[in-house]
VOPAGU-2260 file (C-alpha; in pm, 1 decimal, decimal comma):
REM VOPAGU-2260
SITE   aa  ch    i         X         Y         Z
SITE  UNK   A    0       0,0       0,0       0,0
SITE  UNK   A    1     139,9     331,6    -115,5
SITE  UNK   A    2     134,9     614,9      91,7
SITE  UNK   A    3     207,6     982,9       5,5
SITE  UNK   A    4     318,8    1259,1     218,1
SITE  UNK   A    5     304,0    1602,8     117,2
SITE  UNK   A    6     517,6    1851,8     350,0
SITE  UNK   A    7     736,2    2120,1     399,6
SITE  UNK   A    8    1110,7    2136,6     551,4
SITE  UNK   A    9     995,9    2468,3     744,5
SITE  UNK   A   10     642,6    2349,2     880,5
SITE  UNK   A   11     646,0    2271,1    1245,0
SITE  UNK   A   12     318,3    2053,1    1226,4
SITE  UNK   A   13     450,7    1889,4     908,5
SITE  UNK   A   14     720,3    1693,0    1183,0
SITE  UNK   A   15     467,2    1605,8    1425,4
SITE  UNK   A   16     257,4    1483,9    1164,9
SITE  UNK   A   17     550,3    1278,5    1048,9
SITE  UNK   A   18     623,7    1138,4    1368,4
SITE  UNK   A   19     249,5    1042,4    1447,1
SITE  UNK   A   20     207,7     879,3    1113,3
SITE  UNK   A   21     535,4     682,8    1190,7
SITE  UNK   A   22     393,7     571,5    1535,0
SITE  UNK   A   23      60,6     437,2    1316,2
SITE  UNK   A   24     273,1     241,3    1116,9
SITE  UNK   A   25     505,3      71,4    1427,6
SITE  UNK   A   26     170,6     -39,7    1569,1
SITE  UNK   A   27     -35,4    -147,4    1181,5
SITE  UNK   A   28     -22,9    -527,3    1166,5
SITE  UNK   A   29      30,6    -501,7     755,5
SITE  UNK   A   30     336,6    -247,0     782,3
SITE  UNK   A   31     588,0    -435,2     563,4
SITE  UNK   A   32     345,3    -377,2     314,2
SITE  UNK   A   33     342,2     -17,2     314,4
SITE  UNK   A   34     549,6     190,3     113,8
SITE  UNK   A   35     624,7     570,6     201,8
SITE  UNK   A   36     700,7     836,7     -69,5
SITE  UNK   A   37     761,2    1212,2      79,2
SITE  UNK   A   38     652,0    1460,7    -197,6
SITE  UNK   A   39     752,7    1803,1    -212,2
SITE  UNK   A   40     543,8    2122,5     -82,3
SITE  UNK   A   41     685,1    2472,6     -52,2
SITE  UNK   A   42     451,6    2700,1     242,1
SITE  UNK   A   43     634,0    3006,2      84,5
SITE  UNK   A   44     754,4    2943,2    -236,0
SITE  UNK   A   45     884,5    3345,5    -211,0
SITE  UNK   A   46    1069,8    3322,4     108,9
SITE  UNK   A   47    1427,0    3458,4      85,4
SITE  UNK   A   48    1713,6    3153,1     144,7
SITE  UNK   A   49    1836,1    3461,9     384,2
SITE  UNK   A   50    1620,9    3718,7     683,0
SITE  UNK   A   51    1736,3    3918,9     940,0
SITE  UNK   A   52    1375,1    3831,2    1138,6
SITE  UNK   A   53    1324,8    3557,1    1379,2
SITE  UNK   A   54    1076,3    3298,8    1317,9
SITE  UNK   A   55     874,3    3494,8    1594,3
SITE  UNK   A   56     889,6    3812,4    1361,2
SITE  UNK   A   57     793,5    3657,2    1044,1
SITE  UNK   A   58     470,3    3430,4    1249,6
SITE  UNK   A   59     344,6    3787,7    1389,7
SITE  UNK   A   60     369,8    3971,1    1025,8
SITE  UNK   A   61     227,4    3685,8     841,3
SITE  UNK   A   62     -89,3    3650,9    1093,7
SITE  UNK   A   63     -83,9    4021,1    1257,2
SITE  UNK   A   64     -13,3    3868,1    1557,3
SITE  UNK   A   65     209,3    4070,1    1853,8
SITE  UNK   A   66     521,7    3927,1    1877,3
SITE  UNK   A   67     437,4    3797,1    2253,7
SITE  UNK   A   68     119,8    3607,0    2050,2
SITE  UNK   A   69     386,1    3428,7    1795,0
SITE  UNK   A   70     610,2    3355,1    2057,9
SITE  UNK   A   71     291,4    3182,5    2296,4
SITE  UNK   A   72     188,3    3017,2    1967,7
SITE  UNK   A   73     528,4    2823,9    1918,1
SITE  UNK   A   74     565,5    2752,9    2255,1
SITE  UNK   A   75     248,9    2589,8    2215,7
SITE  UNK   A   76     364,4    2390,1    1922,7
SITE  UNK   A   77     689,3    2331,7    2081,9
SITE  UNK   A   78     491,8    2164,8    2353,7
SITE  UNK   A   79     330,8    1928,5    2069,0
SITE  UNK   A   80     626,0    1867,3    1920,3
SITE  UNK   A   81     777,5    1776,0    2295,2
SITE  UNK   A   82     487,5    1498,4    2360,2
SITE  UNK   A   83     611,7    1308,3    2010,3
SITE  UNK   A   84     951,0    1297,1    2145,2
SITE  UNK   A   85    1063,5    1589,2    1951,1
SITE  UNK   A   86    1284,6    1910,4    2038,3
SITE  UNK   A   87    1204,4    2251,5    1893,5
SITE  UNK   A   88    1420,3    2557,3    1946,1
SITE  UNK   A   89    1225,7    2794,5    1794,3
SITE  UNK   A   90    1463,5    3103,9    1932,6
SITE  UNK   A   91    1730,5    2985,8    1734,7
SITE  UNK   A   92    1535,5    2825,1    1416,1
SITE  UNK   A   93    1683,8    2976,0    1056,2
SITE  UNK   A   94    1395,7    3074,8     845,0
SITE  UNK   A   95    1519,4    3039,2     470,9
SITE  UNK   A   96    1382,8    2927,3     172,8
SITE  UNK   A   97    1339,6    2534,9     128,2
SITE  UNK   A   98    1308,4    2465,5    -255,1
SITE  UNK   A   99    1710,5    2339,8    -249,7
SITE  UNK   A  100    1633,9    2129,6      63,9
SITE  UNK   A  101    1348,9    1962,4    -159,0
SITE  UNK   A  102    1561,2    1931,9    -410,8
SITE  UNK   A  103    1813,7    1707,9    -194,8
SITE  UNK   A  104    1548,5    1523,2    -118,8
SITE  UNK   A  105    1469,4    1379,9    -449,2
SITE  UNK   A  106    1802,8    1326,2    -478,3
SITE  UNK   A  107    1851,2    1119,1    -202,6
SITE  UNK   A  108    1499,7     915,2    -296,5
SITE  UNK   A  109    1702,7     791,6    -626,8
SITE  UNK   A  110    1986,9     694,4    -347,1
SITE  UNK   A  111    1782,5     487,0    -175,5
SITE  UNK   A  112    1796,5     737,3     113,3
SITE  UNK   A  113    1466,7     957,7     112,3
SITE  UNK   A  114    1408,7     800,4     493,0
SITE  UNK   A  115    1680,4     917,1     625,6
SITE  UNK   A  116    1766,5    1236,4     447,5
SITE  UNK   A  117    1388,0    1361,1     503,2
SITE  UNK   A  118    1424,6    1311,2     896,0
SITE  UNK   A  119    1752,3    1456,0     883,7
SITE  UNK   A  120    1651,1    1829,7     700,7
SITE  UNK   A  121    1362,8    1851,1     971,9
SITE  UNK   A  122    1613,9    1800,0    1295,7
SITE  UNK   A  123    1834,4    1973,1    1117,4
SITE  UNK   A  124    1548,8    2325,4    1082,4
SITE  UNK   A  125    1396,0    2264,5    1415,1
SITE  UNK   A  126    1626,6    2087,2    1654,5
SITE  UNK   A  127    1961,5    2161,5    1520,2
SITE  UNK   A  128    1895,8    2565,2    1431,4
SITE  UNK   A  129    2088,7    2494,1    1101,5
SITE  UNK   A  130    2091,3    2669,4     768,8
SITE  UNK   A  131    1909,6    2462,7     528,1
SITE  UNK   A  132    1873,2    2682,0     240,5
SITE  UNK   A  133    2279,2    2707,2     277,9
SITE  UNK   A  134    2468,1    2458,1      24,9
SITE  UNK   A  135    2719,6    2400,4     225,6
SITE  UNK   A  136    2500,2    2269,4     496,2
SITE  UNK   A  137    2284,4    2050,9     220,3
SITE  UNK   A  138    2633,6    1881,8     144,9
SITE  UNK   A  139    2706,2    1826,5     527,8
SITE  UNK   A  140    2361,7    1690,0     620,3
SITE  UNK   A  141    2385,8    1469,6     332,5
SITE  UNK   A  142    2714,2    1282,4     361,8
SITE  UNK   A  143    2578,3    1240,2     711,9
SITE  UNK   A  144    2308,8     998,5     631,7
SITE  UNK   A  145    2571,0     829,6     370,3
SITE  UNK   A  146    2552,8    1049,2      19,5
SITE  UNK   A  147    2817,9    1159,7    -180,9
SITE  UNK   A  148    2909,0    1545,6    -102,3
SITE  UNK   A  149    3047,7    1574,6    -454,9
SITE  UNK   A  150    2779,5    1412,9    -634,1
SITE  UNK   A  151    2531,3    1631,8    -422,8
SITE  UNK   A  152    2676,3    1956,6    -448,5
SITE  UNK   A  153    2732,9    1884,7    -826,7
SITE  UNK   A  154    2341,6    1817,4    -855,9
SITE  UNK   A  155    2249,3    2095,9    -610,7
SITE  UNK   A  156    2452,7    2399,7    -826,9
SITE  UNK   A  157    2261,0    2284,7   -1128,7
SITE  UNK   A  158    1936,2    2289,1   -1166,2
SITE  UNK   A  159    1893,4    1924,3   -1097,9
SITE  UNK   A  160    1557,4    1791,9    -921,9
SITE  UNK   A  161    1370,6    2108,8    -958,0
SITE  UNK   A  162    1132,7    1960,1   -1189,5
SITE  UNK   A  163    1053,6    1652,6    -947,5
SITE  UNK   A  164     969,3    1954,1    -722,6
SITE  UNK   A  165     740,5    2081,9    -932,2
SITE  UNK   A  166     568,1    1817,5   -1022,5
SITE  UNK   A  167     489,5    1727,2    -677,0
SITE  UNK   A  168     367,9    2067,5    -609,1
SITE  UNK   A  169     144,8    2072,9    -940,8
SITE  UNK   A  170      41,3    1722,8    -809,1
SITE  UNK   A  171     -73,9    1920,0    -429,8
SITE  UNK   A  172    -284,5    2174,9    -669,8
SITE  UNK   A  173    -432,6    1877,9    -896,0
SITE  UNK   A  174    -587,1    1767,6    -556,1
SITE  UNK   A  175    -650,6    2074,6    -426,7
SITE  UNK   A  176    -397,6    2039,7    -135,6
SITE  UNK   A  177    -373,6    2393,6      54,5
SITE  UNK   A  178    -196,3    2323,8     363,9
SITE  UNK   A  179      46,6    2044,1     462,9
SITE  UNK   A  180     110,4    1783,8     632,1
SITE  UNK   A  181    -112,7    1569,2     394,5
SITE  UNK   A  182    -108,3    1228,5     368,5
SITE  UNK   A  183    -273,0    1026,8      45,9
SITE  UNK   A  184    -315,5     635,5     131,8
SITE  UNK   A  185    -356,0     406,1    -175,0
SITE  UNK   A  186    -465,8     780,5    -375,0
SITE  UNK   A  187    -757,7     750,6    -203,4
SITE  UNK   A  188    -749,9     857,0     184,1
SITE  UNK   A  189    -641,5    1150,7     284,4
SITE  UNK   A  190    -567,9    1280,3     649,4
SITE  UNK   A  191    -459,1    1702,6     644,8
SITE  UNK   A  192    -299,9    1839,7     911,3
SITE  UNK   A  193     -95,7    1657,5    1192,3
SITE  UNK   A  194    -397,9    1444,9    1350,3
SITE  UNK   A  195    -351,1    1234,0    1664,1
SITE  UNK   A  196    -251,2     912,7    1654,8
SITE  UNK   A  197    -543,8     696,2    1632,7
SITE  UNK   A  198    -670,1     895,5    1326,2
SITE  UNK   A  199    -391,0     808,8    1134,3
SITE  UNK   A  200    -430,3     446,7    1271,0
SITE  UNK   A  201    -825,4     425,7    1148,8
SITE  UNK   A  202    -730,9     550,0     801,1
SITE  UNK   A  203    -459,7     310,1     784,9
SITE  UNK   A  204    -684,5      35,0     859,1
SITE  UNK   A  205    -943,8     150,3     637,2
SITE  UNK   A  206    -722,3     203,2     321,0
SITE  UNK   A  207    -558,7    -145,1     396,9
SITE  UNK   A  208    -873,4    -313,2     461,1
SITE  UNK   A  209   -1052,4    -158,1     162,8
SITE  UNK   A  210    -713,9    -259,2     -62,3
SITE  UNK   A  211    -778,5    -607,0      47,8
């Protein structure tokens, strides 16, 4: 059974959903049969790879929030993040743009490595406070899950993988996908936003059971 996941590098619910989708599958009887494919989804296509404002500054802009407000609304999600056993360090997060981080990921998919290099870009944003729109950190982060710098950084200054990025994003439209995480089970069941746990368990069941 094929599931798609539709996400962004910068989206803080886009991990959680990740990691609550992840504890479905540890507990779905039929899990060796279930194949995950990450596509690509950009929040801000138009966001600089570089910004002098915090990730508090740009929240409170984007939603006219006060900058107390954006900094109460990550804690919350911080807090989220914190009861999936992840770490968020929102003070210190990098905003950037993440088209070249998408990029890597295709890149690694053909390696074999889309597992690894997608959890590795999202510790990388919110755990890790690194640069992910830098190249430099691309290379790093990949040879750290076991890619080739060189062969990276030669796909990464072309325009390599930008039309796989596309195409997922086209894809998101085609389906009328306006906010991520969203997950596609067998094309056919779809869960938006980072549910709890047991709704990603009941459409697992339900796409597996209708497959069979």
């Amino acid at each position: 059974m094929k599931i798609e996941v539709w996400s962004d590098f910068g989206c803080p619910f886009c991990y959680i959903g990740k990691r609550r989708l992840e504890k479905a599958l540890e507990s779905f009887e039929h899990r060796d049969g279930v194949q995950v494919v990450y596509r690509s989804f950009e929040l801000d296509p138009g966001a600089p790879k570089s910004t002098e404002s915090s990730i508090h500054e740009l929240l409170a802009v984007k939603y006219g929030l006060s900058l107390q407000q954006a900094q109460e609304s990550n804690q919350n999600v911080a807090a989220q993040a914190k009861a999936e056993g992840l770490t968020y360090n929102f003070d210190t997060i990098i905003p950037t743009n993440t088209f070249d981080a998408h990029r890597l990921a295709h890149y690694a998919g053909e390696q074999g490595k889309a597992k690894e290099m997608t959890e590795r870009l999202f510790r990388a944003y919110f755990t890790d406070s690194l640069h992910i729109g830098d190249l430099d950190t691309l290379l790093r982060l990949a040879e750290e899950v076991g890619l080739s710098g060189t062969e990276v950084r030669n796909a990464l200054a072309q325009d390599a993988y930008a039309e796989q990025v596309r195409e997922d994003e086209s894809e998101a439209r085609r389906l009328g996908i306006r906010g991520v995480p969203f997950v596609v089970m067998r094309g056919k069941y779809a869960v938006s936003g980072a549910q709890p746990l047991e709704i990603f368990q009941g459409a697992l069941q339900r796409a597996w059971e209708d497959q069979a």
